[in-house]
C-alpha positions in Angstrom: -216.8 -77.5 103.6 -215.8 -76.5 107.2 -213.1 -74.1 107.7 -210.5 -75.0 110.2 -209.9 -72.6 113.5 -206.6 -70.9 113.6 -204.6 -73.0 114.4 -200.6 -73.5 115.5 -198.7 -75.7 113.1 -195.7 -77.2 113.6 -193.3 -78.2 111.2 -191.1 -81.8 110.8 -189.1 -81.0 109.3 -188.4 -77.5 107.4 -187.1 -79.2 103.9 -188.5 -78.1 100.9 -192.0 -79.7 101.4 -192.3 -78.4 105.1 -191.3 -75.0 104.8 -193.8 -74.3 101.4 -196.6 -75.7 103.5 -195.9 -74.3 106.4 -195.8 -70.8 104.3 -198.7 -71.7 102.6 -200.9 -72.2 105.8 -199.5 -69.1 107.2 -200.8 -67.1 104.0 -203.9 -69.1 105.0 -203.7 -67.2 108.3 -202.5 -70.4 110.5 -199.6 -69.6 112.4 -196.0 -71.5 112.4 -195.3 -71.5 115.6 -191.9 -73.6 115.7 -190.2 -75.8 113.1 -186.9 -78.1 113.1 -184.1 -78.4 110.8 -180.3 -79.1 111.4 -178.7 -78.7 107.8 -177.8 -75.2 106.9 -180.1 -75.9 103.6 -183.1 -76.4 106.2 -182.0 -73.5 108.2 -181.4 -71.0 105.1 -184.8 -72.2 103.9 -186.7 -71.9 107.4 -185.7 -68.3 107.3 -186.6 -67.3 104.3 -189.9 -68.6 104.4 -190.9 -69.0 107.9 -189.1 -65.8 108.9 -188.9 -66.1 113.1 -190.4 -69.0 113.3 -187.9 -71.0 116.2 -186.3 -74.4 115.2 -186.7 -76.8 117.9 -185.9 -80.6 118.4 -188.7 -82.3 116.9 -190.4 -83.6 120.2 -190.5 -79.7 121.0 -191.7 -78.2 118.0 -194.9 -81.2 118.4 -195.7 -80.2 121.7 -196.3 -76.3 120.9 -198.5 -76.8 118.2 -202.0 -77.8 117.4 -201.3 -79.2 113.7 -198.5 -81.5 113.7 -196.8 -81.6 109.4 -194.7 -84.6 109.6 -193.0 -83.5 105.4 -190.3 -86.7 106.1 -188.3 -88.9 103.4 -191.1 -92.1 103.1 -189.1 -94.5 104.9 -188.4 -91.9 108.0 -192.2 -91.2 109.3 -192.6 -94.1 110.7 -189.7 -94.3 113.0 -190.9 -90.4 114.0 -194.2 -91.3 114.8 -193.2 -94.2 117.1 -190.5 -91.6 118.5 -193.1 -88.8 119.7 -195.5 -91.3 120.7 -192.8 -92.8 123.2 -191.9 -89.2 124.6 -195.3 -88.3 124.7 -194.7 -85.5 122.6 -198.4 -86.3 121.0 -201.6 -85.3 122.6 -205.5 -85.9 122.3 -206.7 -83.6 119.7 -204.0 -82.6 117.8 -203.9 -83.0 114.2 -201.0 -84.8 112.9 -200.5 -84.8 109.1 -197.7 -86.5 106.6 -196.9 -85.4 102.9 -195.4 -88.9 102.1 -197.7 -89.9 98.6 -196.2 -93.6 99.4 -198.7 -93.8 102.8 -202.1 -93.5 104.1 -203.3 -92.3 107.7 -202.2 -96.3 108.5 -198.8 -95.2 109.5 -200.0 -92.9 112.0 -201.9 -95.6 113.4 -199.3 -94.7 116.7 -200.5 -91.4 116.6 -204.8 -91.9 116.2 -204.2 -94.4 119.1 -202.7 -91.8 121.2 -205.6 -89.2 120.2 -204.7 -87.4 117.4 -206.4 -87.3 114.1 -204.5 -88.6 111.5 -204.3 -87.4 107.8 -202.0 -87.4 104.7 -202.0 -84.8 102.3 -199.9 -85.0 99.1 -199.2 -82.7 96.9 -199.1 -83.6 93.2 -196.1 -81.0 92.6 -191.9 -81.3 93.1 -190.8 -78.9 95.1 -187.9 -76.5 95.0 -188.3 -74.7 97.9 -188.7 -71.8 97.0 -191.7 -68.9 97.6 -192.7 -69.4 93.7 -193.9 -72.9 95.4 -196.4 -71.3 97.0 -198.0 -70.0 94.2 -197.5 -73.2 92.3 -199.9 -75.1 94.7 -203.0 -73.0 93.3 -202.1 -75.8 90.2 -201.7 -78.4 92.3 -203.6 -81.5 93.1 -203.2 -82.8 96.5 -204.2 -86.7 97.5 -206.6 -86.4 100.7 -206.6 -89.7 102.9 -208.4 -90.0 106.1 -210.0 -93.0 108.3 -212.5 -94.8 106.5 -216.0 -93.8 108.0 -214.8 -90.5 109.4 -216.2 -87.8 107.2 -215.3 -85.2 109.7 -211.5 -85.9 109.4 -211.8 -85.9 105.4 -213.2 -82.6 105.7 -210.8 -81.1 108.2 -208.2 -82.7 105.1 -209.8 -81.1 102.2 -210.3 -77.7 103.9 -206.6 -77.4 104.5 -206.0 -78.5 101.0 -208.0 -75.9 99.9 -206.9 -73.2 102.2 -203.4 -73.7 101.0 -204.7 -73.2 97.2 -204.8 -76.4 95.8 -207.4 -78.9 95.2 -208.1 -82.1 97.0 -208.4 -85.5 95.4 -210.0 -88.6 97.5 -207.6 -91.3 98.0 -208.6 -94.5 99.7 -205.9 -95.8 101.8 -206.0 -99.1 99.7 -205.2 -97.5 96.5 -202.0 -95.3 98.1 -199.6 -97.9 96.5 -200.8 -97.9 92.9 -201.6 -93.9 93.1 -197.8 -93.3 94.3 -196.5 -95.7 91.6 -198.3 -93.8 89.1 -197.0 -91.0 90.2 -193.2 -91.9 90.6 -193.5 -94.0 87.2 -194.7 -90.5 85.8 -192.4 -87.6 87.1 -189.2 -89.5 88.2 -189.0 -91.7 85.1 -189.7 -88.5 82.7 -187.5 -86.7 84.3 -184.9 -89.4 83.5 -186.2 -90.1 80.4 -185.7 -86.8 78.9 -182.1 -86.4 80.8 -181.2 -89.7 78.5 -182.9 -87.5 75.7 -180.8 -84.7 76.0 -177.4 -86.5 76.6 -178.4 -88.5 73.1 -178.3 -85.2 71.3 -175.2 -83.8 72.8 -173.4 -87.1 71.8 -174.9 -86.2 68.2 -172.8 -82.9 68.2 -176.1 -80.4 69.5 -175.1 -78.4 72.1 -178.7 -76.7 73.1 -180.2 -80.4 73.6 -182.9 -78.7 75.9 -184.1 -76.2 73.5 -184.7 -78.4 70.7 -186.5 -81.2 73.4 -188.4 -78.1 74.8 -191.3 -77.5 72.2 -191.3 -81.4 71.0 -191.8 -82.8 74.4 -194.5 -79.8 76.1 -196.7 -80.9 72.6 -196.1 -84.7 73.2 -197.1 -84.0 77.0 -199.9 -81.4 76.4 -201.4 -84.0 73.6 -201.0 -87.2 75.8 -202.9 -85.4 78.3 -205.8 -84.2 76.4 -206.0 -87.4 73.8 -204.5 -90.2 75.6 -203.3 -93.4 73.2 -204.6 -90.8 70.1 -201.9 -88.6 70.3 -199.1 -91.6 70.1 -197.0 -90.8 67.2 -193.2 -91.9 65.6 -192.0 -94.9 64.2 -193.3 -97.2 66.9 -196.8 -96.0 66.2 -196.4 -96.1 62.3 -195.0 -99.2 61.9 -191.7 -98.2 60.6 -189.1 -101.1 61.4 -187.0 -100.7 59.7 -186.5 -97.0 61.5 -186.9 -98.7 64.6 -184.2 -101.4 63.8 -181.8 -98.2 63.0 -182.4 -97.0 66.3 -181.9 -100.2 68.0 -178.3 -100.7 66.3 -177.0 -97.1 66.8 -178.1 -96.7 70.7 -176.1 -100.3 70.7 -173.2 -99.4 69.7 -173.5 -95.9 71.0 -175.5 -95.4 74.1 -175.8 -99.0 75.6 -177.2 -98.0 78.6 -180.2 -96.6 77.2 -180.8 -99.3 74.8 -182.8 -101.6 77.3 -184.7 -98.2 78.2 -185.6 -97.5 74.7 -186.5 -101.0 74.0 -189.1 -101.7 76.8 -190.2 -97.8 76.2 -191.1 -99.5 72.4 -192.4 -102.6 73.2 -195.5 -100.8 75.5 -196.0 -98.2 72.5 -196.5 -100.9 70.4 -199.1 -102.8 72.4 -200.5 -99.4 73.5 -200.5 -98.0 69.6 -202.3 -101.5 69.0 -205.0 -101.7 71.7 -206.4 -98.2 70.5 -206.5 -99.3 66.9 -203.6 -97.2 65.8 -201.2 -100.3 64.8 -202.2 -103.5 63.2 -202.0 -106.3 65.1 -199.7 -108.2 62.9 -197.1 -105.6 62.7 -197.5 -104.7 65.9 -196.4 -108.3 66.2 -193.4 -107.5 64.1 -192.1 -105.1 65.8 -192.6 -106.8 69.3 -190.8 -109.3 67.5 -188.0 -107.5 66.3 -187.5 -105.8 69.6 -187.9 -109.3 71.8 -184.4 -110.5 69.2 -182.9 -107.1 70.0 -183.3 -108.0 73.7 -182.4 -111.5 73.5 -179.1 -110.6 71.7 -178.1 -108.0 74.1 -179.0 -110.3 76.8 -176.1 -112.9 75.3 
């Protein structure tokens, strides 16, 4: 895999994303040369870990730099993109890369047309923004997407993803949707998932919800992982309605917000627990059933 020159990066913006991979590329020996940020979170952040690295206006910090990290919020890039191509920030040759996981290089389209090459790199990680970050990326996966047909620019891609630690994973610009829903469906809904979790056992009078979750849910998530539909387990997977049907009346009564939650959740470990032979079909039925009446009557 080629090795990228030295090159200048500039950051857009210095948020938690921006300022780990712009640390990251400088351990990498790249060099920051200007960043932006406005809040004093950014600011704190920037010096911290891009110690006197300027923050500019954003048009600025493009025009100093050779590689151009656009880490935005999704629905912000493309309104910057159209931006620096309309002050002519852009120029022929840069680089120009985004850390959105929801796009492909079609969103820089502005960009390519104006010379640059185009890429988006995710990293499979949340970020705190802090410096154990950095590390963390040598763990992390990181979705590659380039032009179609232009092996040069997915090399340029993966030899930055590697430079910065982590390792690069192909994604075709037509499968960015589904790959980010995955994604999102995965960390964001676990994460409230196991906040519902926890506020479920501190209504049942246990005050250190999180350290009886801890070791239940790392095993659940470490035997998913290795075993897939194999490692379902609980009354779903057994059959137990009649436990189910418990739960069913007491997050009603007690945590109705979670009960739709819960029920869904059920209904897909049922057909899952069925489809890999773990659940007969006919009580799989059942409980589908049961939890279709539970819906209907919360419904009316």
């Amino acid at each position: 895999m080629d090795r990228p020159a030295r090159l200048a990066i500039g950051v857009v913006s210095a948020g938690r994303v921006g300022s780990v991979l712009g640390a990251a590329l400088t351990r990498a020996g790249h060099t920051v040369v200007a960043a932006s940020g406005l809040s004093a979170a950014s600011v704190r952040r920037a010096d911290r870990l891009l110690p006197g690295v300027p923050l500019l206006p954003p048009d600025e910090v493009v025009r100093s730099a050779d590689l151009v990290l656009l880490a935005l919020p999704d629905d912000a890039l493309a309104g910057m993109v159209r931006g620096l191509v309309a002050t002519d920030s852009l120029r022929p040759g840069q680089i120009v890369v985004h850390t959105s996981g929801a796009h492909g290089v079609e969103i820089l389209e502005p960009a390519a047309k104006a010379g640059a090459l185009p890429l988006a790199l995710h990293p499979v990680m949340t970020f705190t923004g802090r410096e154990e970050d950095i590390e963390r990326m040598a763990n992390c996966c990181v979705g590659v997407t380039a032009t179609t047909g232009d092996d040069a620019a997915w090399n340029v891609g993966e030899a930055l993803v590697v430079e910065m630690g982590g390792e690069p994973v192909r994604i075709p610009e037509p499968a960015r949707p589904l790959y980010h829903a995955a994604l999102a469906h995965g960390a964001n809904h676990l994460v409230t998932l196991v906040a519902d979790c926890a506020e479920l056992l501190r209504g049942a009078g246990i005050s250190d919800a999180e350290r009886v979750l801890g070791p239940l849910l790392s095993a659940a998530l470490d035997n998913v992982l290795r075993q897939g539909d194999r490692a379902l387990t609980g009354p779903v997977a057994r059959g137990d309605a009649g436990t189910v049907r418990s739960h069913l009346r007491v997050l009603a009564e007690r945590a109705p917000e979670v009960s739709a939650a819960y029920t869904a959740l059920a209904r897909r470990t049922a057909a899952r627990a069925a489809g890999a032979g773990l659940l007969a079909t006919d009580t799989a039925a059942d409980l589908t059933g049961l939890l279709d009446d539970h819906a209907r009557g919360a419904d009316s």
